[in-house]
C-alpha positions, 0 to 999 in steps of 0.5 A: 500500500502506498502512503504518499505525503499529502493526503485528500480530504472527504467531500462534504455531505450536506445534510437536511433535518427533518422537523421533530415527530409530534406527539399526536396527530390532531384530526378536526371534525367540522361538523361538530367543532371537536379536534380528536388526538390520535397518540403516535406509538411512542420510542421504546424506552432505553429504561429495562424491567425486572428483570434488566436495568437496561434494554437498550445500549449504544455501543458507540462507534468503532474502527477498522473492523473492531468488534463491538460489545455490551453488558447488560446487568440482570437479576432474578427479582423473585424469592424463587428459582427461575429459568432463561429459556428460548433464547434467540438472537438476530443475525447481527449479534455474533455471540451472547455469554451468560454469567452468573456466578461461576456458571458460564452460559454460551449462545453461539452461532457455531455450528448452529445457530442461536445454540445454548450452551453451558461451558466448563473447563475440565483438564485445562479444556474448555467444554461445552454441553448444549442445553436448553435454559438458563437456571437463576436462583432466587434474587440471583444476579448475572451479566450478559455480554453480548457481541457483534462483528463490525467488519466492513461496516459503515454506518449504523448497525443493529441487534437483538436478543429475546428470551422468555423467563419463567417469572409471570410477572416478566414473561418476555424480555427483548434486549437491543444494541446498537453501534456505528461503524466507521474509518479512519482513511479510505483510499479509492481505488482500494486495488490496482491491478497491474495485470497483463503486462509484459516485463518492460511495460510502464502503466501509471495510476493514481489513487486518492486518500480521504478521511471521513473524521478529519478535514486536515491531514498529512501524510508522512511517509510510506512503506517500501515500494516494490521493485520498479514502482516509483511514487511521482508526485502528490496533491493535496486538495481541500475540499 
């Protein structure tokens, strides 16, 4: 890859806001003079249950393919043993790790997909034994740690998890996170093919370097070009 010693910078995104969503939608009758308010479903609270302090977690953002992680803190709020049970994640969360105590529950996506598992270590080894819920003893508390691959994300990403629990009083909990993907230098093209060339064939080329998160930059230097390519001159250009 080259590094030459000025870089480009991004182009500028203009960007419209939209006015703030109302509340209601007001609706007149003009027959009788009567305006009728019609509640919008409303935002789903970030606020948990029960059962979860949080449902809801922004990650933030993340870099070059970093993977992005969240923790949520649960408990049993009942005086009598419960059960985590159907526990189902969406294609974006990677991997979900159940602890409570020293027990240590797995929700993998390999080989199948959302399989719970119980781990243990036996001799040093890690092993692994499918099973079908989660048992939380009375006023018992635990951490889910849940996951999600950013690789090649640009923008937004979301997840979920569900699961049911044995307690009446919160018989479902859906979980969601989210996190941002971003970079720090984009290059266009990312490849230059310089195939189909004979041995004393010269080809130029040239390549522009961006950053979406600085407007000013410089490049200060490059690792070692291959045997015949020279770098001949650069621009900087603000924009």
């Amino acid at each position: 890859m080259l590094h030459p010693t000025a870089l480009v910078p991004p182009l500028v995104l203009a960007l419209t806001l939209a006015p703030p969503a109302q509340n209601g939608v007001q609706e007149v009758k003009p027959d009788v003079g009567v305006v009728d308010v019609k509640p919008q479903p409303a935002e789903p609270s970030p606020e948990g249950n029960a059962w979860f302090d949080k449902v809801r977690l922004d990650l933030g953002t993340f870099f070059d393919d970093e993977k992005a992680t969240g923790k949520f803190a649960f408990r049993n709020p009942t005086d009598v043993e419960q059960k985590l049970s159907n526990v189902i994640g969406s294609c974006a969360c990677t991997r979900a790790e159940f602890t409570i105590g020293d027990r240590l529950y797995v929700l993998d996506r390999e080989p199948v997909a959302n399989t719970l598992y119980r781990v243990t270590r036996k001799e040093g080894a890690e092993v692994k034994e499918r099973v079908s819920h989660i048992t939380i003893g009375p006023r018992e508390t635990g951490e889910l740690v849940v996951h999600m691959d950013m690789h090649n994300v640009r923008g937004v990403k979301e997840a979920t998890l569900d699961m049911e629990t044995s307690d009446p009083g919160t018989p479902h909990v859906k979980l969601s996170w989210k996190a941002t993907g971003a970079i720090f230098f984009e290059v266009s093209p990312p490849d230059v093919h310089l195939n189909e060339m004979n041995w004393n064939d010269q080809r130029e080329f040239q390549f522009e370097i961006s950053s979406p998160i600085q407007e000013d930059f410089n490049i200060t230097g490059h690792e070692p070009l291959g045997q015949g390519v020279t770098l001949t001159s650069t621009e900087k250009v603000m924009r």
